[in-house]
Structure formats: C-alpha cells, structure tokens
C-alpha positions as MATLAB code, in Angstrom:
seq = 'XXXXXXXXXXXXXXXXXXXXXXXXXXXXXXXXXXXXXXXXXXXXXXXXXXXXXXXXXXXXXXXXXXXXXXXXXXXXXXXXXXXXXXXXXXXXXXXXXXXXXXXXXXXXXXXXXXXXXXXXXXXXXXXXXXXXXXXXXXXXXXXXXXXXXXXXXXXXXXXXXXXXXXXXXXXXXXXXXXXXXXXXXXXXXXXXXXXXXXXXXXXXXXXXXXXXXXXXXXXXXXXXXX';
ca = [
     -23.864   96.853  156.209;
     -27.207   96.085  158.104;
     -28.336   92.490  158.561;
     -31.000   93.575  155.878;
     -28.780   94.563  153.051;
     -27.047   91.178  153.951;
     -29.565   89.358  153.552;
     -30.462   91.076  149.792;
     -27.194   90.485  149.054;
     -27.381   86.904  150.047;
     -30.309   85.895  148.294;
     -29.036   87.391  144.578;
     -25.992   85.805  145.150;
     -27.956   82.479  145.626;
     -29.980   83.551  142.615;
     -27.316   84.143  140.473;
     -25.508   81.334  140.754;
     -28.437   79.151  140.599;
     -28.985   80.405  137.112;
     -25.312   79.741  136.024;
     -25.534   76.388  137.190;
     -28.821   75.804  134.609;
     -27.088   77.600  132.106;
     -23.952   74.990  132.355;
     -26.531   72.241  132.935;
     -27.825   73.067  129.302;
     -24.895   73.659  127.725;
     -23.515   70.538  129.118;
     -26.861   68.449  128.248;
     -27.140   69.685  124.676;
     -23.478   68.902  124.052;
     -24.037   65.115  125.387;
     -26.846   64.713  122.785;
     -25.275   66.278  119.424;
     -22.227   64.321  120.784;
     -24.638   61.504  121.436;
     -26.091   61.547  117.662;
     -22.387   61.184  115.926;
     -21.683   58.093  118.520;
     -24.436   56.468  117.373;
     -23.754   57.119  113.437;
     -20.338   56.667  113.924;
     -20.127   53.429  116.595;
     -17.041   55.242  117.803;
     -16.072   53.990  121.404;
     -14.263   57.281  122.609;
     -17.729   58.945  121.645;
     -19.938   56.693  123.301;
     -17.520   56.746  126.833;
     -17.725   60.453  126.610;
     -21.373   60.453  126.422;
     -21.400   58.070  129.499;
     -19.036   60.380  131.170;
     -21.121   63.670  130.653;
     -23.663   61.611  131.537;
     -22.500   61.377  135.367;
     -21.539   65.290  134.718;
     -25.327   66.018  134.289;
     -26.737   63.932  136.675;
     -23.916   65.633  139.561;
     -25.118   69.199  138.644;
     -28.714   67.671  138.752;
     -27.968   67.103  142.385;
     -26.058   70.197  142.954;
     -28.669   72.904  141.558;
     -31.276   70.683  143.868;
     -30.126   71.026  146.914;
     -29.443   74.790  146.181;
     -33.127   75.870  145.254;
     -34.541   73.814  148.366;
     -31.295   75.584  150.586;
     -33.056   79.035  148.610;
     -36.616   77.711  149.654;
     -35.571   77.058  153.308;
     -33.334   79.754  154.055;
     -34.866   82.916  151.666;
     -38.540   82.371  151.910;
     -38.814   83.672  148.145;
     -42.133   84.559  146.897;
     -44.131   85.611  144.109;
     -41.676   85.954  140.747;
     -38.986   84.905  143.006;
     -40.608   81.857  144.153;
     -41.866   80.794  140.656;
     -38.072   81.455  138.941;
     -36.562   79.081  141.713;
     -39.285   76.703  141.292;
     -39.227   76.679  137.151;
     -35.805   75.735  138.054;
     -36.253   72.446  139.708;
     -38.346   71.581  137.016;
     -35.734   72.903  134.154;
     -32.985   70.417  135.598;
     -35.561   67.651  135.849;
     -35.983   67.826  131.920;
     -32.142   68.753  131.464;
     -31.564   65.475  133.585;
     -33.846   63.136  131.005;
     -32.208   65.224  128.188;
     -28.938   63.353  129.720;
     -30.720   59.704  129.766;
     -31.996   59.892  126.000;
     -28.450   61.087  125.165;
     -27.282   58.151  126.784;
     -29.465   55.904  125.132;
     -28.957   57.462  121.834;
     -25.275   56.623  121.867;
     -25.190   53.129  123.732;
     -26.970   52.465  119.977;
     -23.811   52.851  118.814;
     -22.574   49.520  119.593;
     -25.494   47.447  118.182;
     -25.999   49.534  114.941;
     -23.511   48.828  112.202;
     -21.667   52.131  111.224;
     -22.737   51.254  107.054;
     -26.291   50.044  108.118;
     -29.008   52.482  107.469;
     -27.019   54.602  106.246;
     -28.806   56.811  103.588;
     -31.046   57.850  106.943;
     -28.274   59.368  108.852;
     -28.436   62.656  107.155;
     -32.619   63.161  108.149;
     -32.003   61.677  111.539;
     -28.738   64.005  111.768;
     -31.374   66.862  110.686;
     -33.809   66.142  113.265;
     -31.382   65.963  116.101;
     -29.681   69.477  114.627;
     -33.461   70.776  115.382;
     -34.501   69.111  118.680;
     -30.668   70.433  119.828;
     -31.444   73.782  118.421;
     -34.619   73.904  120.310;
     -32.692   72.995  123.520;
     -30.550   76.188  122.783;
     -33.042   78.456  122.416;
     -35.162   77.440  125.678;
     -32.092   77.769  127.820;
     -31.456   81.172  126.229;
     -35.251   82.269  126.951;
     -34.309   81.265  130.286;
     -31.316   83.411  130.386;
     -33.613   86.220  129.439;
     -36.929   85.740  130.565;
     -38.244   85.598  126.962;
     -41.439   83.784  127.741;
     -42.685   84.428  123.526;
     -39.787   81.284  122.500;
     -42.257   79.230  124.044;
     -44.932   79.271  121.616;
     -42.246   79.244  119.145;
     -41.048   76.193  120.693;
     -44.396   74.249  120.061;
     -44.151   74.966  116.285;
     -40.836   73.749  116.202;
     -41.583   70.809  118.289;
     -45.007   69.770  115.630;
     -42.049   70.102  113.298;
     -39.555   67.270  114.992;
     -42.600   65.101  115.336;
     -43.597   64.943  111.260;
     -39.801   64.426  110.878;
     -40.582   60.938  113.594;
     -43.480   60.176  111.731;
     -41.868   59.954  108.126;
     -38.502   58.022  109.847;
     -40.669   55.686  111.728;
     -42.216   55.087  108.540;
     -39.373   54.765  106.396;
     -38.128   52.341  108.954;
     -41.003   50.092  109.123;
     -40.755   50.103  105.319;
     -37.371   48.789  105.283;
     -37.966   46.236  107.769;
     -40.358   44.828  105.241;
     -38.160   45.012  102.579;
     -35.402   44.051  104.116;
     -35.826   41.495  107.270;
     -32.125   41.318  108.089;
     -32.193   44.892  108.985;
     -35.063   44.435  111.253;
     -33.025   44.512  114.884;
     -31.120   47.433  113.727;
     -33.868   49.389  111.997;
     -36.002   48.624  115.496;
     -32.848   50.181  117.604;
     -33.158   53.446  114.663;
     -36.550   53.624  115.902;
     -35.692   53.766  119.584;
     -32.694   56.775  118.364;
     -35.730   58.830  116.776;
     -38.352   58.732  119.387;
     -35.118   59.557  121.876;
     -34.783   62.612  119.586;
     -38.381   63.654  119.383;
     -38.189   63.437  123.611;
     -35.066   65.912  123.599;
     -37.235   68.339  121.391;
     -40.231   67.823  124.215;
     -38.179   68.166  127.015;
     -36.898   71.589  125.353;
     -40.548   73.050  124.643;
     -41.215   71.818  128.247;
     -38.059   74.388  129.712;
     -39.273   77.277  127.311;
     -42.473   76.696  129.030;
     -41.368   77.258  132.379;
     -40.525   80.390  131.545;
     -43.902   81.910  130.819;
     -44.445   80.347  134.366;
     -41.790   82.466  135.616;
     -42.714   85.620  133.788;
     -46.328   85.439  133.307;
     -47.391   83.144  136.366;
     -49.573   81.117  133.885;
     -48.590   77.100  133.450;
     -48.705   75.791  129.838;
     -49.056   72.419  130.735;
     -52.505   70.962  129.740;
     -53.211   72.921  126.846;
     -53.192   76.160  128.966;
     -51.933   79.359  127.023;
     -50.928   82.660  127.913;
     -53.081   86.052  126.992;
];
C-alpha cells in the first residue's frame, strides 16, 4: 500500500465514523426529548433522572465528534464538499447539543407541574412534540443521505409547530385568567412549548446544513437554493 492510498483510506475512515457518531448523536438527542415530554406529563422521577443522564450522554459525544472534525481539519486538509460535510457537522452537533438542554428543561418541569394539572392540554402538547421529534428524524436521515430537498420540507413543518405554540400559548394565557391558581404551572407549560417549538428549529436548522453540504448554498438569512 503506498503512503497515498493510506492516506485515502485514512481520511474515509475518519469520515465515516464521524457520520456514525451524528447519527447516534440524533438518535440519542431525539430519544432524550420524546422521553423528556412523558417526564414532564407524567412527573415520574426515573424519567426525569434518565433525561439528566442522556443529558451528560449528549453533551460527551458533543465533545467527542468535536475534537474529531478539528483532528479531520488539522490532519486531512479537506476541501470543497469534503470541507463543507465536516464543517455542517460541527454545526449539526451544536443544534443536537441544545436539542439536549431543551430536553432537559422540558423534563426538570416535571417536578413543579402537577401530573392532573393541565391536563386536557397534554394530548396537543404531546402532538406538537410527536412533530418537532419527527422533524428531528427526518433531518438526521437527510443527513444520512445527502437529501438536501427535506429542508424546505422542514420549514413547512416547522410554520406548522409554531401555529401549534401560538394556539397553546394562547390557551394558556386564557386559563391563567380564568383560573389564577394555575398561573405558576400554566407559566412553566409555557416554558415546555416554546422548548418544543426550539427542538423543531434546531431540526430545520440540521436539514439546512445539508443543502450546505450538497449544494454549497447557506439557508440561513432567508437565502434559498435554485
């Protein structure tokens, strides 16, 4: 084998497993949060220290696929697709890692928000979650396969999640009025839904990357691809 093909070899190895380790990352991160969602409806302990524990999980493998694209960076020199793909990838973990901290949120709710309190509005909140968790899915799959069209899907589905906010945040401030003993706990129901609607950003945000990757064109701003 020349020092070449070595090097080749080298660099899709380093490629390769930097794409399992997003691929576990979001698996891992969109587990936390649909676990997240039933500790917080449920107030049940084991749930909520599970969610803390996948927590540190997330933030480990945060660390871990770091160091590997700037070790990828340093030692391979990638450039053009190559370059972009490892670079799409810091930026993928970032919004897995914040996918982790609004889990974490989501389910340390558990413990101030009575398990019969609000609870005609776990089903729509359970609904929204189902979608933002959904949407999770199907960036890291577009990932996976370089599918840069899920991104404008994505945005759809995200305008979706945020009329679901609107009418909860509404609701909410409507019982609050009605009902001024709920008002701490309907405040911390508010605080679970715009955690939600972030997990559905932080989603479109990953299927973004991806036209990045594919396309070379960055959707943040407004920007679109041709």
């Amino acid at each position: 084998m020349t020092l070449q093909e070595h090097t080749v070899r080298a660099f899709d190895a380093d490629i390769a497993g930097m794409r399992r380790a997003v691929v576990e990352m979001g698996a891992l991160a969109e587990r936390q949060f649909r676990r997240a969602v039933n500790a917080m409806i449920t107030g049940d302990p084991g749930l909520i220290a599970q969610v803390l524990a996948d927590e540190r999980v997330v933030n480990g493998l945060h660390v871990q696929v770091d160091e590997l694209c700037n070790r990828i960076i340093a030692l391979r020199q990638p450039i053009a697709v190559d370059l972009r793909e490892v670079i799409g990838v810091i930026h993928t973990i970032n919004d897995l890692e914040r996918v982790g901290d609004e889990a974490k949120k989501i389910a340390l709710k558990g413990r101030s928000i009575e398990p019969g309190a609000l609870q005609d509005l776990h089903g729509p909140v359970r609904g929204m979650a189902d979608q933002a968790a959904d949407m999770l899915n199907r960036a890291i799959d577009a990932f996976v396969r370089h599918d840069s069209g899920v991104a404008m899907e994505l945005g759809a589905c995200d305008d979706a999640v945020d009329d679901l906010r609107d009418e909860l945040v509404e609701t909410l401030v409507g019982r609050m009025t009605r009902e001024p003993h709920r008002v701490a706990q309907a405040l911390d129901m508010i605080l679970v839904v715009q955690s939600i609607e972030r997990v559905a950003d932080h989603a479109e945000s990953v299927a973004e990357y991806v036209v990045n990757v594919v396309q070379g064109v960055d959707m943040r701003h407004g920007n679109l691809p041709a």
